[in-house]
DRENDRENVEX-7844 format. One record per atom (N, C-alpha, C, CB): residue in three letters; x, y, z. Coordinates in pm, whole numbers, padded with zeros to 5 digits, always signed. Glycine has a CB too. Layout:
<vexkes>
ALAXYZ/...
</vexkes>
This chain:
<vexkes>
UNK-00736+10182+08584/UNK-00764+10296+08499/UNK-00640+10384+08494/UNK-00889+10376+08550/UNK-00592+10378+08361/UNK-00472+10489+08337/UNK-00523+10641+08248/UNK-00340+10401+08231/UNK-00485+10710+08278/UNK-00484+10814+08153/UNK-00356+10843+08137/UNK-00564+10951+08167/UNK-00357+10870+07970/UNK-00226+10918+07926/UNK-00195+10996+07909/UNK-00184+10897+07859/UNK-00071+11029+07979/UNK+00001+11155+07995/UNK+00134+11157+07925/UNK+00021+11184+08140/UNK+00191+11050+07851/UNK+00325+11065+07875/UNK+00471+11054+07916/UNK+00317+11091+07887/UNK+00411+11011+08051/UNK+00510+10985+08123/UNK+00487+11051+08212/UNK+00619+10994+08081/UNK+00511+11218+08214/UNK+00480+11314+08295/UNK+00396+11304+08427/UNK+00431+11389+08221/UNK+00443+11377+08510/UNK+00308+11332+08623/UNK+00163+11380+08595/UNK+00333+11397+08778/UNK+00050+11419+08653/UNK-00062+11466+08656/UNK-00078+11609+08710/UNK-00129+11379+08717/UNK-00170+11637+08603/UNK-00178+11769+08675/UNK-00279+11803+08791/UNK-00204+11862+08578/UNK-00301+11905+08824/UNK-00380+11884+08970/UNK-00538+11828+08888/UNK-00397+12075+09090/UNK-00590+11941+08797/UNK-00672+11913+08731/UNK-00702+11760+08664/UNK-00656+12000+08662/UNK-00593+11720+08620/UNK-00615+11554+08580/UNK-00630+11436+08729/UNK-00448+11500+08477/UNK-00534+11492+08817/UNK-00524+11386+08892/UNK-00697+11427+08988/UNK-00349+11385+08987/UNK-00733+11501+08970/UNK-00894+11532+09070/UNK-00989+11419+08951/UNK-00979+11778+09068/UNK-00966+11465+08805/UNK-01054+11369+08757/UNK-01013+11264+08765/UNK-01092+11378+08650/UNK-00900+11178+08789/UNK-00850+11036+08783/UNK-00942+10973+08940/UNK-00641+11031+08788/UNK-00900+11076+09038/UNK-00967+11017+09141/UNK-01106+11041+09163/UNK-00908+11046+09246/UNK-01166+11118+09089/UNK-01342+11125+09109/UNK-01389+11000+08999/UNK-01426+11314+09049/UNK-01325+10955+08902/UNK-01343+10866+08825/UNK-01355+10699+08892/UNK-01236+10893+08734/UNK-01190+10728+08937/UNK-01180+10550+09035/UNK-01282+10541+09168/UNK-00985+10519+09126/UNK-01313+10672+09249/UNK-01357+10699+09307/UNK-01530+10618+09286/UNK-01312+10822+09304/UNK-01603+10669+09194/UNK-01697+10651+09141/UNK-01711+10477+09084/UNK-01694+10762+09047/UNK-01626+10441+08996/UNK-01605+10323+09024/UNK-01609+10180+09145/UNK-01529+10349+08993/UNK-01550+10238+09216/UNK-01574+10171+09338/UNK-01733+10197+09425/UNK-01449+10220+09427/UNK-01766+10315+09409/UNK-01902+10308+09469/UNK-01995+10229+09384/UNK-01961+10445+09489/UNK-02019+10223+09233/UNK-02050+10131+09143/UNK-02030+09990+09196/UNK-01977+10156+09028/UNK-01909+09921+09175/UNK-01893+09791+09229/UNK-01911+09768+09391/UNK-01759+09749+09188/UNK-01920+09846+09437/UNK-01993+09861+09610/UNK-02139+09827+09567/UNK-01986+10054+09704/UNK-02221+09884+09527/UNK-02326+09906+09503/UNK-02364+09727+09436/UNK-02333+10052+09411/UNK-02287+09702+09332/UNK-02360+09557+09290/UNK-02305+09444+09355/UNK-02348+09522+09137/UNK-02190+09494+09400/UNK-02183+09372+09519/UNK-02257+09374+09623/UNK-02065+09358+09583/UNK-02343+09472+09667/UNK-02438+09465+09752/UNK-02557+09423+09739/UNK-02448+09550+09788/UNK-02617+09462+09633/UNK-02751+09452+09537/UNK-02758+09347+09446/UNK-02771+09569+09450/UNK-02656+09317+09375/UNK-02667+09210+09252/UNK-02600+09312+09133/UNK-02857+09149+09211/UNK-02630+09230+08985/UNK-02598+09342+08909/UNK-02693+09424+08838/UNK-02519+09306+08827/UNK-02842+09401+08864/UNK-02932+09520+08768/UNK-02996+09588+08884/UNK-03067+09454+08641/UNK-02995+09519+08984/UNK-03042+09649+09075/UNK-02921+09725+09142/UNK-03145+09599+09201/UNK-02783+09688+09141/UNK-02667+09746+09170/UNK-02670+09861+09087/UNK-02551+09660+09152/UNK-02713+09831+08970/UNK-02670+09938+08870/UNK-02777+10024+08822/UNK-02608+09877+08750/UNK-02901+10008+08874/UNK-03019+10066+08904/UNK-02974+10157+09013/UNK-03131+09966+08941/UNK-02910+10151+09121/UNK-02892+10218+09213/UNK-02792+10323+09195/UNK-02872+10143+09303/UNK-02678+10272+09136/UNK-02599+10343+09062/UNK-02642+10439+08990/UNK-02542+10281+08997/UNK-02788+10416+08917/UNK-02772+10578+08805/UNK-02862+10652+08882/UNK-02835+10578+08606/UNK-02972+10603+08972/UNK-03024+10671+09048/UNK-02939+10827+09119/UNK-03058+10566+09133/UNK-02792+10690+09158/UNK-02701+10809+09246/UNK-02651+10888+09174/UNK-02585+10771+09327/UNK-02636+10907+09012/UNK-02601+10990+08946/UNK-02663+11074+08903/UNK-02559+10960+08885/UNK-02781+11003+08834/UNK-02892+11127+08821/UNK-02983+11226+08917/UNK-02982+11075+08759/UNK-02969+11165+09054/UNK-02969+11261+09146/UNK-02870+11414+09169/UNK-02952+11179+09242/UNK-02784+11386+09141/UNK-02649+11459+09154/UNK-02670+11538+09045/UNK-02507+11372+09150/UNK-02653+11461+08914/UNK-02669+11567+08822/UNK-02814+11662+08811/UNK-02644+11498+08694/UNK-02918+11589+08826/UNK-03056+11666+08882/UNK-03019+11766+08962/UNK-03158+11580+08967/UNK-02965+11769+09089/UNK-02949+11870+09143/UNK-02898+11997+09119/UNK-02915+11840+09205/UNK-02731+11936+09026/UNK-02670+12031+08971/UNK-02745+12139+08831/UNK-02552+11952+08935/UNK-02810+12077+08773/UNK-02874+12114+08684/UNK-03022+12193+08742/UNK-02883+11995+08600/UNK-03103+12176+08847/UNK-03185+12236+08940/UNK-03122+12397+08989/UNK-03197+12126+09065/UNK-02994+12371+09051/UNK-02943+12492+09065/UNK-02908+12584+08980/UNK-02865+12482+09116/UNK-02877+12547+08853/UNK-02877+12600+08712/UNK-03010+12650+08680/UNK-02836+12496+08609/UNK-03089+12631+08715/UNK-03242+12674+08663/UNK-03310+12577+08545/UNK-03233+12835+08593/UNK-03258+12477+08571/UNK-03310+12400+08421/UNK-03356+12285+08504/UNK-03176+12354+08277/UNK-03512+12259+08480/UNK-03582+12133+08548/UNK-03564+12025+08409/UNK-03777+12169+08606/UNK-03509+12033+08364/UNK-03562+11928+08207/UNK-03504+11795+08226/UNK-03489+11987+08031/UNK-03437+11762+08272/UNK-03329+11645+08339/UNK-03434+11603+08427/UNK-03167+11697+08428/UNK-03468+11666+08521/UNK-03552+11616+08679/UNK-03683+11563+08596/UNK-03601+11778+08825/UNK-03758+11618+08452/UNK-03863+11577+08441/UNK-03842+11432+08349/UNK-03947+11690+08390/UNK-03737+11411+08279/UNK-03708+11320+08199/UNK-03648+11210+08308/UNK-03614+11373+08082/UNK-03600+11217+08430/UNK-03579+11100+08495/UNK-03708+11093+08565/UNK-03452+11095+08584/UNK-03807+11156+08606/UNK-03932+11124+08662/UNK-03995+11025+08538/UNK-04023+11271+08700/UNK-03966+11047+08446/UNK-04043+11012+08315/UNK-03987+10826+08290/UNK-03981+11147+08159/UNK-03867+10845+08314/UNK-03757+10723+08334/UNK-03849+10643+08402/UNK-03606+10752+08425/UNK-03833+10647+08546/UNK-03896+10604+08646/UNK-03980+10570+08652/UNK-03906+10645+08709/UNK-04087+10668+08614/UNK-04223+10602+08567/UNK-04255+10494+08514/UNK-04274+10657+08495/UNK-04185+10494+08379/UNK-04203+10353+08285/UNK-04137+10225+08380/UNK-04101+10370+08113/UNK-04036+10277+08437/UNK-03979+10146+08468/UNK-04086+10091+08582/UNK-03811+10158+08523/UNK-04113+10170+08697/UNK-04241+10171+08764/UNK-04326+10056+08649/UNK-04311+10353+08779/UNK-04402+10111+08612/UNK-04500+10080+08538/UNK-04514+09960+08471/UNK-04508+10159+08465/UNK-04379+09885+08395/UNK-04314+09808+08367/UNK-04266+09667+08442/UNK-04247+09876+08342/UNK-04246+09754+08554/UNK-04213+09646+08615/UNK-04355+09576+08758/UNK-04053+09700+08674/UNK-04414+09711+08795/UNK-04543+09669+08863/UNK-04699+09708+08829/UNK-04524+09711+08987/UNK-04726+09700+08693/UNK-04850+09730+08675/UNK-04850+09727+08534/UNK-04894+09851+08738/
</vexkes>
Protein backbone atom coordinates (compact mmCIF):
# COMPACT_ATOMS: atom_id res chain seq x y z
CA UNK A 1 0.00 0.00 0.00
CA UNK A 2 1.40 3.37 -1.27
CA UNK A 3 -0.15 6.75 -1.03
CA UNK A 4 0.80 9.47 -3.16
CA UNK A 5 2.67 12.08 -2.15
CA UNK A 6 5.04 13.02 -4.65
CA UNK A 7 7.96 12.12 -3.71
CA UNK A 8 7.94 14.11 -0.57
CA UNK A 9 7.99 12.36 2.70
CA UNK A 10 4.72 11.94 4.88
CA UNK A 11 3.27 13.97 6.96
CA UNK A 12 2.74 13.05 10.56
CA UNK A 13 -0.97 13.07 9.79
CA UNK A 14 -0.56 10.85 6.57
CA UNK A 15 2.01 8.60 7.89
CA UNK A 16 -0.59 7.73 11.27
CA UNK A 17 -3.16 6.93 8.49
CA UNK A 18 -0.70 4.82 6.32
CA UNK A 19 0.04 2.84 9.45
CA UNK A 20 -3.54 2.44 11.00
CA UNK A 21 -4.44 1.33 7.42
CA UNK A 22 -1.47 -1.50 6.93
CA UNK A 23 -1.96 -1.96 10.44
CA UNK A 24 -5.60 -3.03 10.01
CA UNK A 25 -4.78 -4.99 7.10
CA UNK A 26 -2.75 -7.35 8.72
CA UNK A 27 -5.20 -7.96 11.54
CA UNK A 28 -7.71 -8.77 8.55
CA UNK A 29 -5.34 -11.36 6.98
CA UNK A 30 -4.52 -12.60 10.69
CA UNK A 31 -7.98 -13.09 11.18
CA UNK A 32 -8.66 -15.35 7.82
CA UNK A 33 -5.72 -17.10 8.11
CA UNK A 34 -6.97 -18.18 11.27
CA UNK A 35 -10.67 -18.68 10.54
CA UNK A 36 -10.87 -19.31 6.77
CA UNK A 37 -12.15 -16.63 4.50
CA UNK A 38 -16.01 -15.87 5.40
CA UNK A 39 -15.72 -16.38 8.85
CA UNK A 40 -12.21 -14.48 8.85
CA UNK A 41 -14.00 -11.74 7.46
CA UNK A 42 -17.08 -12.14 9.56
CA UNK A 43 -14.78 -11.54 12.36
CA UNK A 44 -13.20 -8.78 10.82
CA UNK A 45 -16.33 -6.49 10.56
CA UNK A 46 -17.50 -7.61 13.80
CA UNK A 47 -14.03 -5.96 15.00
CA UNK A 48 -14.92 -2.91 13.21
CA UNK A 49 -18.26 -2.40 13.89
CA UNK A 50 -17.61 -2.80 17.41
CA UNK A 51 -15.17 0.06 17.42
CA UNK A 52 -17.11 2.16 15.40
CA UNK A 53 -20.34 1.28 17.67
CA UNK A 54 -18.54 2.41 20.42
CA UNK A 55 -17.24 5.49 18.95
CA UNK A 56 -20.51 6.50 17.78
CA UNK A 57 -22.19 5.36 21.47
CA UNK A 58 -19.96 7.96 22.96
CA UNK A 59 -21.27 10.47 20.50
CA UNK A 60 -24.77 9.88 21.70
CA UNK A 61 -26.02 8.24 18.61
CA UNK A 62 -27.28 4.46 19.16
CA UNK A 63 -28.37 4.11 15.34
CA UNK A 64 -25.24 2.11 14.17
CA UNK A 65 -25.49 -0.27 17.46
CA UNK A 66 -29.24 -0.89 16.41
CA UNK A 67 -28.59 -1.54 12.67
CA UNK A 68 -25.68 -4.02 13.46
CA UNK A 69 -27.97 -5.81 16.08
CA UNK A 70 -30.38 -5.86 13.13
CA UNK A 71 -27.32 -7.26 10.85
CA UNK A 72 -26.81 -9.99 13.18
CA UNK A 73 -30.01 -10.96 13.63
CA UNK A 74 -30.73 -11.90 10.06
CA UNK A 75 -27.56 -13.48 9.70
CA UNK A 76 -28.45 -15.40 13.06
CA UNK A 77 -31.60 -16.30 11.66
CA UNK A 78 -30.33 -17.23 8.30
CA UNK A 79 -27.99 -19.14 9.10
CA UNK A 80 -29.69 -21.16 12.28
CA UNK A 81 -33.34 -21.11 12.13
Amino acid sequence: MTMPTGGRPLTKAERKKFNRARHEQKVRADLIARHGEELGNFHYWLRVMSIRGTQKFREGDATLIREVSLALENVYRRHCG
